[in-house]
N, C-alpha and C positions, 0 to 999 in steps of 0.2 A: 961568652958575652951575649951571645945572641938569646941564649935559653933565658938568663934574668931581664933583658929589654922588653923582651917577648910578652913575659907575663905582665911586666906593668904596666906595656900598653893595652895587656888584656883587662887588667883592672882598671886604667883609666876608661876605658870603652865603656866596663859595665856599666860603671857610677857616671860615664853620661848619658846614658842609654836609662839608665834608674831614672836620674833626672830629666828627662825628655817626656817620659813614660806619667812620670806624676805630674810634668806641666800640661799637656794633653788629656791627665784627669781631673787636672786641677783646672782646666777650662770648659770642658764638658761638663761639670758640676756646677760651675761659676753661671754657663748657659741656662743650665735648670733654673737652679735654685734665682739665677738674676733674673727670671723672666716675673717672677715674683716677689723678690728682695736685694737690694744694691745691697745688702751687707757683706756676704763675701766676698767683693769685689776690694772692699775697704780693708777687710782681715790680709789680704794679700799680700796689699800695697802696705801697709802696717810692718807685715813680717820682711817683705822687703826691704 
């Protein structure tokens, strides 16, 4: 039991950890680019 738990909380971990990973680039990008264009702020919220 323990060995198949095991990994799918290792998979869950990754793909939040992916996800954490691209919201923190996806705000450091947002920063850039918004200091000069509110558009990807809107593509965001859009995909949102």
């Amino acid at each position: 039991m323990s060995g198949g738990t095991d990994k799918k909380v290792q998979v869950k971990a990754a793909k939040m950890a992916k996800l954490a990973i691209l919201d923190v680039i996806g705000l450091v990008s947002n920063i850039k680019v918004g200091n000069s264009i509110d558009v990807p702020k809107n593509k965001k919220l859009a995909i949102a």
